[in-house]
C-alpha positions in Angstrom: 48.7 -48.7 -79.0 48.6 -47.1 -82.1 51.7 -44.8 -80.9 53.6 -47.7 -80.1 52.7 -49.4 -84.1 54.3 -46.1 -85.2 57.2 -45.8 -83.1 58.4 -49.6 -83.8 57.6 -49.4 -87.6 59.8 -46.1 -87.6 62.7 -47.9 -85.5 62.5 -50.6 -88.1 62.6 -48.1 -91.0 65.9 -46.0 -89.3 67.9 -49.8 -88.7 67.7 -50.6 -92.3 68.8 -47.1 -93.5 72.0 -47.6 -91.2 72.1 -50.9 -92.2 72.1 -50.2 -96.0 74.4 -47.6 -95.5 76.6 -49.6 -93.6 77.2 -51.8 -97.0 77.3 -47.9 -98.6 80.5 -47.1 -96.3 82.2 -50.8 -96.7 81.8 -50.1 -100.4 83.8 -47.2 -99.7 86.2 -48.9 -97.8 86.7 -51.5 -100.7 87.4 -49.0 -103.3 84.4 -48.4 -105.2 83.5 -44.8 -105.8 80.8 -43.0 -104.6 79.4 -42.4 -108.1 78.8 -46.2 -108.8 77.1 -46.7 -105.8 73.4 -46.1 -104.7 71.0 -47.1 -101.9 68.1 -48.0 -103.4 65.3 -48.3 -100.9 62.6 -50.1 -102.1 61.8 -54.2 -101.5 64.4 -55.2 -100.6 66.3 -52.6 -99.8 70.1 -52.8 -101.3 73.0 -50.8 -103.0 73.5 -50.5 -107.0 76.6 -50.5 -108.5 77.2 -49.0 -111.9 79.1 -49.9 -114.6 79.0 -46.8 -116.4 75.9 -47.8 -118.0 73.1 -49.2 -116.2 72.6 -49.7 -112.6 72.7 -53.3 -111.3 71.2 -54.9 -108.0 72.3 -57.6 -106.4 70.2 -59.9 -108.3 71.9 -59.3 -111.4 74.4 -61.6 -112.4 76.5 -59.1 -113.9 76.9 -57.3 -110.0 79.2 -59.5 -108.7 81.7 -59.0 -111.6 81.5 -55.3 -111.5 82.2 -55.1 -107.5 85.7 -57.4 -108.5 86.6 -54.6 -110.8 86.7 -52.1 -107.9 87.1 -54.2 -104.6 90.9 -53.5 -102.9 90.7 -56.7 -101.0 88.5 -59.7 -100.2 88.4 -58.6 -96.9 87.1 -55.5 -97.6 84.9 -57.6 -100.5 83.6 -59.8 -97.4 82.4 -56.7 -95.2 80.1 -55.1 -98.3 78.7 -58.1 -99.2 78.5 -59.8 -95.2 75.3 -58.4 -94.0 73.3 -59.7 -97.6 75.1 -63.0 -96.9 73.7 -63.2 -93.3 69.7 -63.5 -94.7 70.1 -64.5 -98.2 70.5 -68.7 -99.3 70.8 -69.0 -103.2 
């Protein structure tokens, strides 16, 4: 039983690594660089961007105005941002 605890808690773990790296590659897609992205893994898990300054989260207000500066298109805008829209309600 204790196996089983394990194996589901570590399944859980690995789908929201892919998951937050999913938003890592659509950021990718949309034009911002590598460099002013990171996957920060603690609760909840999401990706920073950086202004060239300080790291933001999505909770900042500042983040959404810093992902405009480097999106390409709101389609690509819509697939970094879909997955957080799909369990977040502000």
């Amino acid at each position: 039983m204790l196996a089983v605890i394990g194996y589901a808690a570590l399944a859980i773990w690995v789908a929201v690594i892919v998951h937050e790296v999913g938003h890592y590659l659509a950021g990718l897609a949309a034009g911002v660089p590598a460099r002013a992205m990171r996957v920060r893994m603690e609760a909840p898990p999401h990706v920073d961007l950086g202004d060239g300054e300080v790291w933001l989260s999505p909770d900042d207000e500042e983040y959404v105005e810093v992902f405009r500066q480097y999106a390409s298109s709101a389609g690509a805008a819509w697939l970094f941002v879909a997955g957080d829209l799909c369990w977040r309600r502000r």
